[in-house]
N, C-alpha and C positions, 0 to 999 in steps of 0.2 A: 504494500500500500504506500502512495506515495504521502509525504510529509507537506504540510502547508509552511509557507516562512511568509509572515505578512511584515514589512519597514514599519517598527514601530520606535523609531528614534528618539520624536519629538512625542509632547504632548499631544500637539495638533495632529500627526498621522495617527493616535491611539483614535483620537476623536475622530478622524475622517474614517481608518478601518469600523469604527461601530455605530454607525451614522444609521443605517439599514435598521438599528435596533431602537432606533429613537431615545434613546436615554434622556431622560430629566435633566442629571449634571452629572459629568467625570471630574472628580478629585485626586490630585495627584501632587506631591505627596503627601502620604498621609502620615510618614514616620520619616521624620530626616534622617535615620540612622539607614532606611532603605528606599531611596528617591524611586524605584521602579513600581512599589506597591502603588497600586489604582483601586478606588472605590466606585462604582457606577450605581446610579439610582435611577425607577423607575416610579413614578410616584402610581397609588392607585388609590380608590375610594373601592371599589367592588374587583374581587377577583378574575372575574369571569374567563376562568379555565385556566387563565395565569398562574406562575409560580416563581418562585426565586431560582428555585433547580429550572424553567425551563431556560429562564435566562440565561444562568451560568453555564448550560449546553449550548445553547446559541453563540455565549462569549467563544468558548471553546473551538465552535464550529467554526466562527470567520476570522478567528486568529490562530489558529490552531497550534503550531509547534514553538510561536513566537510567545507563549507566556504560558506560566504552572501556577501551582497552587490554585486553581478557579474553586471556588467558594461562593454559594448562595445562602442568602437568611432575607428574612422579612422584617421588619422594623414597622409594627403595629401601631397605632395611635387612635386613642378615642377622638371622635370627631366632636369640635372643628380640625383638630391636628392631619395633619396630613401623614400619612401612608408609603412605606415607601420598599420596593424590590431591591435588595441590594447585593449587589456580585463585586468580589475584589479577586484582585489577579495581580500578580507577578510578571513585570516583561521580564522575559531570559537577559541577561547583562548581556549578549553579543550581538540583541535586536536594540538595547539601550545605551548609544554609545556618549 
């Protein structure tokens, strides 16, 4: 099977590679001791069929070999609060230069 390598250098190509998934906001960094960790949010009010795991497969899918760790959780809030999907990933240090 072949391997995907998506240019995730910058910020900006993390943003342009996951543009398709519409994301809320990407944060980055989240820990200055590891500038490559990313946070991505999808805000929701109702599930519908959605889930933190589909996302973080999705992440996977259109970045694929260029970042590890993918991780999803859901960050709940009684309303008015907002709601939100959230997948954090690791770019590999040889796609963050």
């Amino acid at each position: 099977m072949e391997t995907k390598q998506v240019d995730l250098s910058t910020p900006a190509k993390v943003r342009k590679a996951l543009e398709n998934l519409h994301p809320a906001s990407i944060r980055r960094p989240l820990l200055k001791t590891d500038p490559n960790l990313y946070e991505v949010r999808w805000s929701f009010f109702y599930r519908m069929g959605r889930s933190a795991e589909k996302y973080a497969e999705g992440v996977k899918k259109l970045l694929g070999d260029s970042v590890s760790d993918v991780d999803g959780s859901e960050s709940w809030q009684a309303w008015p609060r907002t709601s939100y999907f959230v997948v954090r990933f690791n770019v590999r240090k040889e796609e963050a230069k």
